[in-house]
mmCIF file of the N, C-alpha and C atoms, coordinates in Angstrom:
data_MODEL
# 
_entry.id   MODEL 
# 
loop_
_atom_site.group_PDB 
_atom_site.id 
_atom_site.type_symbol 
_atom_site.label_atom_id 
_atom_site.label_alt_id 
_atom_site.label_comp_id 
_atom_site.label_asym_id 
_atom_site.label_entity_id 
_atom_site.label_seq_id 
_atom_site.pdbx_PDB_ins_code 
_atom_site.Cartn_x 
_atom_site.Cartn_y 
_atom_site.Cartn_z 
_atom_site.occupancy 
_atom_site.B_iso_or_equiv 
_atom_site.pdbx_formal_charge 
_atom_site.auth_seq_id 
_atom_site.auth_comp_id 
_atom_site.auth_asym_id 
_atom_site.auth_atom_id 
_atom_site.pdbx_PDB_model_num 
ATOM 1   N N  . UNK A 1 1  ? -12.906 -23.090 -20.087 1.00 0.00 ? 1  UNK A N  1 
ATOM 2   C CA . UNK A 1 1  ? -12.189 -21.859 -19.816 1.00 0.00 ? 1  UNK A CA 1 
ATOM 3   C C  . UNK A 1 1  ? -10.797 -22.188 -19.279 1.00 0.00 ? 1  UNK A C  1 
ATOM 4   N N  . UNK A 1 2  ? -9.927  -21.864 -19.652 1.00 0.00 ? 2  UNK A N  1 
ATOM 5   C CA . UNK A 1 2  ? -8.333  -21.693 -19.159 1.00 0.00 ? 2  UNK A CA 1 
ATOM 6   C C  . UNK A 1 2  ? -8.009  -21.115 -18.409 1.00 0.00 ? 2  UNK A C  1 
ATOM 7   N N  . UNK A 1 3  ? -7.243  -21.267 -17.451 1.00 0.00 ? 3  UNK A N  1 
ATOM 8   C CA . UNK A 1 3  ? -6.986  -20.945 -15.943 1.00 0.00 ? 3  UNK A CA 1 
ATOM 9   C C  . UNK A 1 3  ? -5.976  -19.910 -16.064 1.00 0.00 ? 3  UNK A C  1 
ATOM 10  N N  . UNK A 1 4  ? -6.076  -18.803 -15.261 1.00 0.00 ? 4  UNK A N  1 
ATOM 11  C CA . UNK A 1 4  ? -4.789  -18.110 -15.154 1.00 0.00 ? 4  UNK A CA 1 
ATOM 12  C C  . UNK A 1 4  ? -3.332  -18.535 -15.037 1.00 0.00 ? 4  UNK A C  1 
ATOM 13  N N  . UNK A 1 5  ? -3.096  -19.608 -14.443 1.00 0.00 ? 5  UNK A N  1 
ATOM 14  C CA . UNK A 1 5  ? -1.791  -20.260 -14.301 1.00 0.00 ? 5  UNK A CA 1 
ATOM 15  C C  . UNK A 1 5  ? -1.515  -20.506 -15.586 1.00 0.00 ? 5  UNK A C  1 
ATOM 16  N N  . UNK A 1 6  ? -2.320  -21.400 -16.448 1.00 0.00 ? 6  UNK A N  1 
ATOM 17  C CA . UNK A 1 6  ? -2.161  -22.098 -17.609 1.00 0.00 ? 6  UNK A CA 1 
ATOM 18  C C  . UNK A 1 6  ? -1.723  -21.051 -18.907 1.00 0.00 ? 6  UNK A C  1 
ATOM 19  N N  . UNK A 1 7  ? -2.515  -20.124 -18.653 1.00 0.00 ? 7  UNK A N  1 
ATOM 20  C CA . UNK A 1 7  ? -2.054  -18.604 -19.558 1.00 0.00 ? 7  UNK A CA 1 
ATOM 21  C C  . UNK A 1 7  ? -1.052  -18.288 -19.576 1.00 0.00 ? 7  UNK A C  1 
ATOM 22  N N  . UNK A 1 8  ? -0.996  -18.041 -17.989 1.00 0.00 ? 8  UNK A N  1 
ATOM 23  C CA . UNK A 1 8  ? 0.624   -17.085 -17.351 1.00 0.00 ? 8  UNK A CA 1 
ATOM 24  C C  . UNK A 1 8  ? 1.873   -18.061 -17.917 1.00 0.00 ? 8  UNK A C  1 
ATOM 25  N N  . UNK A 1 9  ? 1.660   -19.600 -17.657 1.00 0.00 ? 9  UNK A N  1 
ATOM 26  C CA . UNK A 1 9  ? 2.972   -20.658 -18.090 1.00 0.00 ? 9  UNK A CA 1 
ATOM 27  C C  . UNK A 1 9  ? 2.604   -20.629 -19.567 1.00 0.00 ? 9  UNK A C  1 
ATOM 28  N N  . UNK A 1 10 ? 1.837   -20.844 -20.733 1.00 0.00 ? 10 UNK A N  1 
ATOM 29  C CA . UNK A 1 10 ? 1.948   -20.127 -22.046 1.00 0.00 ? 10 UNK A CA 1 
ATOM 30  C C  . UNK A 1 10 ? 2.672   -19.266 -22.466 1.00 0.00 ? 10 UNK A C  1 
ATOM 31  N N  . UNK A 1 11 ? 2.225   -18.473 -21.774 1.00 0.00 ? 11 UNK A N  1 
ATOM 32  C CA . UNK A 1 11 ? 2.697   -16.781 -22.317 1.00 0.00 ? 11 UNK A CA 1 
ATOM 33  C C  . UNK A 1 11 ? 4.014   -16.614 -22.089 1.00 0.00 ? 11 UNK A C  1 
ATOM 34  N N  . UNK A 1 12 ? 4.439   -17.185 -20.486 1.00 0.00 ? 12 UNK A N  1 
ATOM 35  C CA . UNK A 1 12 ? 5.982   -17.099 -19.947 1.00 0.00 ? 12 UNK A CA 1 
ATOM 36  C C  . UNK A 1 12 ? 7.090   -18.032 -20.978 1.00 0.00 ? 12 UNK A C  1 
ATOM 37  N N  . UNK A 1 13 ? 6.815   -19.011 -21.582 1.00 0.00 ? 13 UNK A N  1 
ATOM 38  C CA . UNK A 1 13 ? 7.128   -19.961 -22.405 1.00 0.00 ? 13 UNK A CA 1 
ATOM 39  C C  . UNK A 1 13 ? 7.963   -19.806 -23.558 1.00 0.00 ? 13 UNK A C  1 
ATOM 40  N N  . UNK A 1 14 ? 6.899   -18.281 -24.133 1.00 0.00 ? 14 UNK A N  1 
ATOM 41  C CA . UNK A 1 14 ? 7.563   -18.107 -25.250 1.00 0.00 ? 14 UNK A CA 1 
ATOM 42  C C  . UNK A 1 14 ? 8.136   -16.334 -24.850 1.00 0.00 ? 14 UNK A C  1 
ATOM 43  N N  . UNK A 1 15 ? 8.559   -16.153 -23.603 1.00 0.00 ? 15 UNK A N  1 
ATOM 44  C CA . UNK A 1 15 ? 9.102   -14.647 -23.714 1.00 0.00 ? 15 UNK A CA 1 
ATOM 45  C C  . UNK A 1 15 ? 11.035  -15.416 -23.326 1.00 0.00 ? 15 UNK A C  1 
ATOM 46  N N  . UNK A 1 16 ? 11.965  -14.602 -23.757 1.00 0.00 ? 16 UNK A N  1 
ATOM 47  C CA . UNK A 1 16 ? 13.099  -14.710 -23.663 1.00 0.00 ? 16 UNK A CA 1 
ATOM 48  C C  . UNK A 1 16 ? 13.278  -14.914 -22.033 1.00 0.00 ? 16 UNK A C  1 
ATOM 49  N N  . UNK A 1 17 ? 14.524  -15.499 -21.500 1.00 0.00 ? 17 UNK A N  1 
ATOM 50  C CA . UNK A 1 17 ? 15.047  -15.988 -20.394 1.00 0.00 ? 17 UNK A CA 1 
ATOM 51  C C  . UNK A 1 17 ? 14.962  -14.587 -19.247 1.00 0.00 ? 17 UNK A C  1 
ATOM 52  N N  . UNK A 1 18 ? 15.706  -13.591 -19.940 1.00 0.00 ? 18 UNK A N  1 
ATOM 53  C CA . UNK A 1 18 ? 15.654  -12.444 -19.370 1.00 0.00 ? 18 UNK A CA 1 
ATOM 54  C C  . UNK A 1 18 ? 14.309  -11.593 -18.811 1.00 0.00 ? 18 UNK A C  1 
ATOM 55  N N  . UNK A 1 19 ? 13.715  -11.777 -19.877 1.00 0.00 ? 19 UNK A N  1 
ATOM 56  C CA . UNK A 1 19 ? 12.059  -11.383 -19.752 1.00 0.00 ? 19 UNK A CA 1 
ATOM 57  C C  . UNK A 1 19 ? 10.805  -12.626 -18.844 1.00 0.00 ? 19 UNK A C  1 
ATOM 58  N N  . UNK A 1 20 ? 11.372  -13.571 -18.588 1.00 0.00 ? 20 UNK A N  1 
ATOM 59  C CA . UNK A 1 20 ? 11.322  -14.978 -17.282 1.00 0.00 ? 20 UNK A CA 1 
ATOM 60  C C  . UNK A 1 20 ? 11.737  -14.198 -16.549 1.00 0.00 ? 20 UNK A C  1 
ATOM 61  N N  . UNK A 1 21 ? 12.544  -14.116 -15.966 1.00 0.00 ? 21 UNK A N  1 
ATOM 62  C CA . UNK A 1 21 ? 13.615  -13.594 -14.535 1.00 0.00 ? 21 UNK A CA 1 
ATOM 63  C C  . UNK A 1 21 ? 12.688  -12.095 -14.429 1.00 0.00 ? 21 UNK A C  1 
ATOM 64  N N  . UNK A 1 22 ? 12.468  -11.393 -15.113 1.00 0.00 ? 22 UNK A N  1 
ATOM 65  C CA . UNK A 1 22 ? 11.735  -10.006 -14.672 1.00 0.00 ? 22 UNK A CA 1 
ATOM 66  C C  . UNK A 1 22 ? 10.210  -10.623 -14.256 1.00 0.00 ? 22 UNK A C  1 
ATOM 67  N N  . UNK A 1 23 ? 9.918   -11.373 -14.776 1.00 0.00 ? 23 UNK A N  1 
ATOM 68  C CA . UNK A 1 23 ? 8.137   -11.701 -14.557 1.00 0.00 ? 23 UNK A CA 1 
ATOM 69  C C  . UNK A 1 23 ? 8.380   -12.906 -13.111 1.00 0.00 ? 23 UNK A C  1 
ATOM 70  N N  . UNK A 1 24 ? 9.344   -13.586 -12.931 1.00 0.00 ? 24 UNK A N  1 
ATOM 71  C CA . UNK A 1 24 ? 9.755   -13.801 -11.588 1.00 0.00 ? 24 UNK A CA 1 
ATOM 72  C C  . UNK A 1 24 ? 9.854   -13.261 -10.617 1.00 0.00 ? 24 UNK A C  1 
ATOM 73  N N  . UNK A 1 25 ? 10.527  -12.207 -10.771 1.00 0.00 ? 25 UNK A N  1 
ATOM 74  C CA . UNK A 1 25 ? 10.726  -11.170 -9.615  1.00 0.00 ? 25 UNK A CA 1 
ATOM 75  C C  . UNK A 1 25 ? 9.646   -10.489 -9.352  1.00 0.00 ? 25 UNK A C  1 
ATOM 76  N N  . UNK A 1 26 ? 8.729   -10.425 -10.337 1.00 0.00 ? 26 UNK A N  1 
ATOM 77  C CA . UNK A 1 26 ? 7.523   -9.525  -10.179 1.00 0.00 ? 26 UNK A CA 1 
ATOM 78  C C  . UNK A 1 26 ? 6.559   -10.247 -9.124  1.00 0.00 ? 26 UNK A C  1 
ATOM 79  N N  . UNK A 1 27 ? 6.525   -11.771 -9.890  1.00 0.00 ? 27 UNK A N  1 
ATOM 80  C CA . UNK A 1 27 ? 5.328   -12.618 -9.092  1.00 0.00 ? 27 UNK A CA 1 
ATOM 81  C C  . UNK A 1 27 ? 6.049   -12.361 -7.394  1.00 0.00 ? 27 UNK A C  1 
ATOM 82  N N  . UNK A 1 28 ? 6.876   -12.444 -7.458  1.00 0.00 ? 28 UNK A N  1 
ATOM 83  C CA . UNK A 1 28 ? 7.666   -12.709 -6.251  1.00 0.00 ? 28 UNK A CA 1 
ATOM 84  C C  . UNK A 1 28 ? 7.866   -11.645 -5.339  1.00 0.00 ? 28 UNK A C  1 
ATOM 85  N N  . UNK A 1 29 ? 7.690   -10.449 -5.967  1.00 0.00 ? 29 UNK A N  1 
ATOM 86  C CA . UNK A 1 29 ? 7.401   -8.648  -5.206  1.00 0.00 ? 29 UNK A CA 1 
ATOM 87  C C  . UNK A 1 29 ? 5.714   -9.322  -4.912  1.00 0.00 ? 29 UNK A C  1 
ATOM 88  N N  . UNK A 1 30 ? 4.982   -9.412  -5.812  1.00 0.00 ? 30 UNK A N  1 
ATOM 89  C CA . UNK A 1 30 ? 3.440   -9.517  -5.401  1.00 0.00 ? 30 UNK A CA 1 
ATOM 90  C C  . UNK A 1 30 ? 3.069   -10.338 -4.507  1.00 0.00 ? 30 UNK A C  1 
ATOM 91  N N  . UNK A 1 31 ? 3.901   -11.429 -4.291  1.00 0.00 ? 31 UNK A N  1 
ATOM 92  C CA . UNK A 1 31 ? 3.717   -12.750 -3.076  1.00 0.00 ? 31 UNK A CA 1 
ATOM 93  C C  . UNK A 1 31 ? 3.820   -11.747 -2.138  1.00 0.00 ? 31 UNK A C  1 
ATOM 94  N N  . UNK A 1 32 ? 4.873   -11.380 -1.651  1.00 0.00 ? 32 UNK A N  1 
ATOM 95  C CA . UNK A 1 32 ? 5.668   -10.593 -0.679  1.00 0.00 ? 32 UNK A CA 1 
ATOM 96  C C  . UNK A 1 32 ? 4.745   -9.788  -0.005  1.00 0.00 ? 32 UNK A C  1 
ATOM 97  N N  . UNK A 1 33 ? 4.313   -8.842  -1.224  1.00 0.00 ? 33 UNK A N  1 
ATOM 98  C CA . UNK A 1 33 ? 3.973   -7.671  -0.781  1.00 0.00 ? 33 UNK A CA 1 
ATOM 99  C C  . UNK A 1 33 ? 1.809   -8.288  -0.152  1.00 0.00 ? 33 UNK A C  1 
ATOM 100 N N  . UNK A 1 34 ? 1.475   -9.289  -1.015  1.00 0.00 ? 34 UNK A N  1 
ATOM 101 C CA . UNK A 1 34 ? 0.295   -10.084 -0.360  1.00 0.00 ? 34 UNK A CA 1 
ATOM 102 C C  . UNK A 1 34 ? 0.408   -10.623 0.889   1.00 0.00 ? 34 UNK A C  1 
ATOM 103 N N  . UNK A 1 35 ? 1.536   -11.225 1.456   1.00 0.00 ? 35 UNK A N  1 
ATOM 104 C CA . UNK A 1 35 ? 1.749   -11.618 2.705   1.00 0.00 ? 35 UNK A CA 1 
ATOM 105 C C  . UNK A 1 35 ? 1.910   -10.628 3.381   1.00 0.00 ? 35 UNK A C  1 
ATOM 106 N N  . UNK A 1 36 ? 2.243   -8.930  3.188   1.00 0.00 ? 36 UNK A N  1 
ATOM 107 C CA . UNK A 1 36 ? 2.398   -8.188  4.261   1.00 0.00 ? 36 UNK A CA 1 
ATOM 108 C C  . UNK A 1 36 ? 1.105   -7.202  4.383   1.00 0.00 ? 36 UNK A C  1 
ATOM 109 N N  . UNK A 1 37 ? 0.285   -7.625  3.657   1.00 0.00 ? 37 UNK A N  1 
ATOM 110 C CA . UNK A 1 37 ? -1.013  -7.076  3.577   1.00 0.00 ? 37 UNK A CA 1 
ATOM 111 C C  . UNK A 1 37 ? -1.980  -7.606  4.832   1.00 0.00 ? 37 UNK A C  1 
ATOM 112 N N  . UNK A 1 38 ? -1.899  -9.277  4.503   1.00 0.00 ? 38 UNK A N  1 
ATOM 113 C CA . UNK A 1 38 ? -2.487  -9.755  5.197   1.00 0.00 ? 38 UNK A CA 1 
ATOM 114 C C  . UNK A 1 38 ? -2.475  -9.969  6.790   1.00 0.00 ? 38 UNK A C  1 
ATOM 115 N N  . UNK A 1 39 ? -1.263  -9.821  7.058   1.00 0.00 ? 39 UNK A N  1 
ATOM 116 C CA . UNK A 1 39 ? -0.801  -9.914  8.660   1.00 0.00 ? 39 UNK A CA 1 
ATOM 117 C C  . UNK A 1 39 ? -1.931  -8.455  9.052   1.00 0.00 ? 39 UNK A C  1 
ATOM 118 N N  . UNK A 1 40 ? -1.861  -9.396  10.089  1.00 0.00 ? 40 UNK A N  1 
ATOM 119 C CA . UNK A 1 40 ? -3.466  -8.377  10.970  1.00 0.00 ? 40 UNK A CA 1 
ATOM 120 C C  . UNK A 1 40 ? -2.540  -7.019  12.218  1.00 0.00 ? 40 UNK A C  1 
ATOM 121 N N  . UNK A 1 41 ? -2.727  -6.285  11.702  1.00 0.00 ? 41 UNK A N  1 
ATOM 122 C CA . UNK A 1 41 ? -1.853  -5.025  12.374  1.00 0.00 ? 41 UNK A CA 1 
ATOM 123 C C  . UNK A 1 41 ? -2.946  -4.699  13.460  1.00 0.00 ? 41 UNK A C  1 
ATOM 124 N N  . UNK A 1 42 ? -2.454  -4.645  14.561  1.00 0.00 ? 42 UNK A N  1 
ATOM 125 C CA . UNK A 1 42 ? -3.227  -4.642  15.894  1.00 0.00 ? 42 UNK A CA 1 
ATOM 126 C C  . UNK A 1 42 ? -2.487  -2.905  16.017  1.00 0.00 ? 42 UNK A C  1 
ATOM 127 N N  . UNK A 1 43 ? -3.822  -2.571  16.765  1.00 0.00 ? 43 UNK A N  1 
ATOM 128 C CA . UNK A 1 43 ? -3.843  -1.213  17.052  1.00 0.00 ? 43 UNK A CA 1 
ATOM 129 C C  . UNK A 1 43 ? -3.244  -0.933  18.309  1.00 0.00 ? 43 UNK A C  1 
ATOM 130 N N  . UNK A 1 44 ? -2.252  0.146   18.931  1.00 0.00 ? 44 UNK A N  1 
ATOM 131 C CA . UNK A 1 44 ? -1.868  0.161   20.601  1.00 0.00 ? 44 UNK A CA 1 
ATOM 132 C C  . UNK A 1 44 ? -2.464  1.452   21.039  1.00 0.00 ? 44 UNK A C  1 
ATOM 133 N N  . UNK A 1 45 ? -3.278  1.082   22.183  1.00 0.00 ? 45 UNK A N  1 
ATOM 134 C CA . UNK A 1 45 ? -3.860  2.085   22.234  1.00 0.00 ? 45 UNK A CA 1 
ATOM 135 C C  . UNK A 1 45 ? -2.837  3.158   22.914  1.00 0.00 ? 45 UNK A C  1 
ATOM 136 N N  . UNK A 1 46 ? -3.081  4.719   23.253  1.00 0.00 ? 46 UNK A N  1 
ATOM 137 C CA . UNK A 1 46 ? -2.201  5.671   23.811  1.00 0.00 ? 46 UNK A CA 1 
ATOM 138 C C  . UNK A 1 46 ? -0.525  5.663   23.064  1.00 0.00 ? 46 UNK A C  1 
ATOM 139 N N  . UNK A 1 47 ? -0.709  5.336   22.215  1.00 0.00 ? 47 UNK A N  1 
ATOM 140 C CA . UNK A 1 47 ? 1.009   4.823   22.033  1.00 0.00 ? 47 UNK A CA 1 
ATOM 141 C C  . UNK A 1 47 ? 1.459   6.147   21.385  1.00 0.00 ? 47 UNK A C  1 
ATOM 142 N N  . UNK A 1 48 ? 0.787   7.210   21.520  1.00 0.00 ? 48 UNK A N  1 
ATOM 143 C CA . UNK A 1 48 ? 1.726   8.625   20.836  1.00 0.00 ? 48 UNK A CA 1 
ATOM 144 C C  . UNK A 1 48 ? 0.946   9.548   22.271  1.00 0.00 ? 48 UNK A C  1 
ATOM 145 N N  . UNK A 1 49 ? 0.395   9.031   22.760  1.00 0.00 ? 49 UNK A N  1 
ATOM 146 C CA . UNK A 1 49 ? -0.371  10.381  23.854  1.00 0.00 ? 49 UNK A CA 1 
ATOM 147 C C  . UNK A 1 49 ? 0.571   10.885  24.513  1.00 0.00 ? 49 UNK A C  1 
ATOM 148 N N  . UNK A 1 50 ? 0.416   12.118  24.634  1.00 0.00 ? 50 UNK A N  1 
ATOM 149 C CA . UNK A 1 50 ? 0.978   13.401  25.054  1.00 0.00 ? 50 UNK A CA 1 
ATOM 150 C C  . UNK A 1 50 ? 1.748   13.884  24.039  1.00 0.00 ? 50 UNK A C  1 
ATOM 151 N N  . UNK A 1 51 ? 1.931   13.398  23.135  1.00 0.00 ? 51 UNK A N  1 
ATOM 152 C CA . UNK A 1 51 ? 2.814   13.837  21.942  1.00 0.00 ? 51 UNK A CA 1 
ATOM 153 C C  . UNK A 1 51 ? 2.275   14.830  21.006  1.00 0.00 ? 51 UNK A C  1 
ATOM 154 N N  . UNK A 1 52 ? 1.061   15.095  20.870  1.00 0.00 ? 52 UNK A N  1 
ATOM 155 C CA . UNK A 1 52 ? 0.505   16.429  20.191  1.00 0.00 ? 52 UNK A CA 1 
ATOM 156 C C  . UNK A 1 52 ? -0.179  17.208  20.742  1.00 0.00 ? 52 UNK A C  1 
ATOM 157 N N  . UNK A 1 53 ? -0.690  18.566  20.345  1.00 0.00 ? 53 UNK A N  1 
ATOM 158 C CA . UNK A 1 53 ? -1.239  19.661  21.153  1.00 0.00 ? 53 UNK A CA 1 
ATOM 159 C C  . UNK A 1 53 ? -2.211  20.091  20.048  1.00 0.00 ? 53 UNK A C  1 
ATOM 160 N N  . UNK A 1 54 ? -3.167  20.307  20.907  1.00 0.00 ? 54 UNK A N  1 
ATOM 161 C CA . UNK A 1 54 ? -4.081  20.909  19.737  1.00 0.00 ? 54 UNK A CA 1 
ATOM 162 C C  . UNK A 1 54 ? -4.879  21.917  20.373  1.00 0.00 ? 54 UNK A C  1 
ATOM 163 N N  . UNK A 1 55 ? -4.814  23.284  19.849  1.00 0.00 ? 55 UNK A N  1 
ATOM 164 C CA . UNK A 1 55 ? -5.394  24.308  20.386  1.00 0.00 ? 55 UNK A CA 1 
ATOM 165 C C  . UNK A 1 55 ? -6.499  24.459  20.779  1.00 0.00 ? 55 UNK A C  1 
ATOM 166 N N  . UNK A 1 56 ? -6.982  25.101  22.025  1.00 0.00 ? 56 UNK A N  1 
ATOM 167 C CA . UNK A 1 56 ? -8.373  25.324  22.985  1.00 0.00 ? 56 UNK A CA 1 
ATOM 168 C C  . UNK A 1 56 ? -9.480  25.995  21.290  1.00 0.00 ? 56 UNK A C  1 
ATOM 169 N N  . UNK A 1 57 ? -8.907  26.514  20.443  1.00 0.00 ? 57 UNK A N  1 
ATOM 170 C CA . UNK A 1 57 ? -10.071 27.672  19.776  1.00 0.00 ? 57 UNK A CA 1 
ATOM 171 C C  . UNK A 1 57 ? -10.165 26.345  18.482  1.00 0.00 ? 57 UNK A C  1 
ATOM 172 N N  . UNK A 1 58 ? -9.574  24.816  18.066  1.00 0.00 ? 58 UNK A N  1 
ATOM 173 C CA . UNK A 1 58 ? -9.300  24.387  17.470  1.00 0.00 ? 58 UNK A CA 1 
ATOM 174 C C  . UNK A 1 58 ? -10.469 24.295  16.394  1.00 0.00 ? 58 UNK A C  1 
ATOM 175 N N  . UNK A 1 59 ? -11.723 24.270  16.721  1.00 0.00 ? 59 UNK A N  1 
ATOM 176 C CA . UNK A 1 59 ? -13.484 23.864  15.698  1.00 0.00 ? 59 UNK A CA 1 
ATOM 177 C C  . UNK A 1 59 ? -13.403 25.492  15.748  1.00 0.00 ? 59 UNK A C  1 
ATOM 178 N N  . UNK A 1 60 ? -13.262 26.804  16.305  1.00 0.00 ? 60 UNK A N  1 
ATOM 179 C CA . UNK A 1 60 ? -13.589 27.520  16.534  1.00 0.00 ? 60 UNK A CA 1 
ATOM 180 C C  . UNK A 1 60 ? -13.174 28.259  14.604  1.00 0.00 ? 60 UNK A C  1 
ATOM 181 N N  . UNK A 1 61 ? -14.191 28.961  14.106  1.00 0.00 ? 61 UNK A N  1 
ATOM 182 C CA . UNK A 1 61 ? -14.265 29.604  12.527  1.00 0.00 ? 61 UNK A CA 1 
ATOM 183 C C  . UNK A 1 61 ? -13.015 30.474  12.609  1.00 0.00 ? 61 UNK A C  1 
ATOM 184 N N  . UNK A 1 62 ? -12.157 30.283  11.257  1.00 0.00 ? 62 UNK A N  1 
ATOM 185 C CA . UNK A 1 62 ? -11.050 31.124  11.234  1.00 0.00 ? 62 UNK A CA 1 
ATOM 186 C C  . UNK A 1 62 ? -11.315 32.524  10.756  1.00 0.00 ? 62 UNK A C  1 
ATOM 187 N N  . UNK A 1 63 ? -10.518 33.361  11.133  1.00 0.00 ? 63 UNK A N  1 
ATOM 188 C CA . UNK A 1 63 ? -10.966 34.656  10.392  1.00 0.00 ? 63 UNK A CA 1 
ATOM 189 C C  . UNK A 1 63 ? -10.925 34.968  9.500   1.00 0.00 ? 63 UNK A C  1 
ATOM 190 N N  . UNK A 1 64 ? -11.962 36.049  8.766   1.00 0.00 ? 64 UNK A N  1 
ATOM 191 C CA . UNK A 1 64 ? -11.840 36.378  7.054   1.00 0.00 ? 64 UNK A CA 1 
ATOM 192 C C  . UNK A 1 64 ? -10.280 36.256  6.789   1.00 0.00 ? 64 UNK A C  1 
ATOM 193 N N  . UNK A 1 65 ? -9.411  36.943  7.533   1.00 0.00 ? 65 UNK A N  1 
ATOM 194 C CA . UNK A 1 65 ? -7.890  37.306  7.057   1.00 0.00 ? 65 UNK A CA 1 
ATOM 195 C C  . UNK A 1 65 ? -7.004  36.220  6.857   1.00 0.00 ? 65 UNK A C  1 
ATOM 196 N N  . UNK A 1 66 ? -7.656  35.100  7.163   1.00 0.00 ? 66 UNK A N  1 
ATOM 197 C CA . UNK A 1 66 ? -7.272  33.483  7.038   1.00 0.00 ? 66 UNK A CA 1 
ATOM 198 C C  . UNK A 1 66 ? -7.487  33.289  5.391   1.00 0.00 ? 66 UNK A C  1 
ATOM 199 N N  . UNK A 1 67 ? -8.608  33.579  5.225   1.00 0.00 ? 67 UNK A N  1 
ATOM 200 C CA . UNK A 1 67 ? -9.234  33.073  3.517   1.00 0.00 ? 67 UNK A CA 1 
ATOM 201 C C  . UNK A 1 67 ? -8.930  34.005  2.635   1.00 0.00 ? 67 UNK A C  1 
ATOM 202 N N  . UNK A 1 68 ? -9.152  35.428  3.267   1.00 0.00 ? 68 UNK A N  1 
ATOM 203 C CA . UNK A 1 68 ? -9.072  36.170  2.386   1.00 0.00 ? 68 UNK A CA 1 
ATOM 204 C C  . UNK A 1 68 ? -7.033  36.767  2.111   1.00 0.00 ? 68 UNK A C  1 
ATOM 205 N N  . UNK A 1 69 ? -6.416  36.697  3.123   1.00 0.00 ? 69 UNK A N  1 
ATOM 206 C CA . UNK A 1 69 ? -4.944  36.880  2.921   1.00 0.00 ? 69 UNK A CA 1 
ATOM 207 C C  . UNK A 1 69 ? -4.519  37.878  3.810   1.00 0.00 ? 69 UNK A C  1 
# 
């Protein structure tokens, strides 16, 4: 079986210079964007508290005139 690399350098081989440089930039958005996936995003806790309000009646059933208009 043939390896993805071995395909990808095939295939890249015979596309024009221009059409290289776009499949470059691509691998090279996908590196990028894999390395910012992976960084471990730590949670802070309280870091927006007091910043929203949420009403006392909030679970409380809305009225027909809600659904109905």
């Amino acid at each position: 079986m043939i390896s993805y690399p071995s395909l990808i350098a095939t295939k890249l081989e015979n596309l024009p210079i221009d059409k290289q440089q776009q499949v470059l930039n691509f691998v090279e958005f996908l590196a990028q964007k894999s390395t910012l996936e992976q960084k471990d995003i730590k949670r802070v806790p309280n870091l927006h508290q007091d910043k929203i309000w949420m009403s006392d009646d909030f679970n409380e059933p809305l009225d027909d005139s809600f659904w109905l208009g």
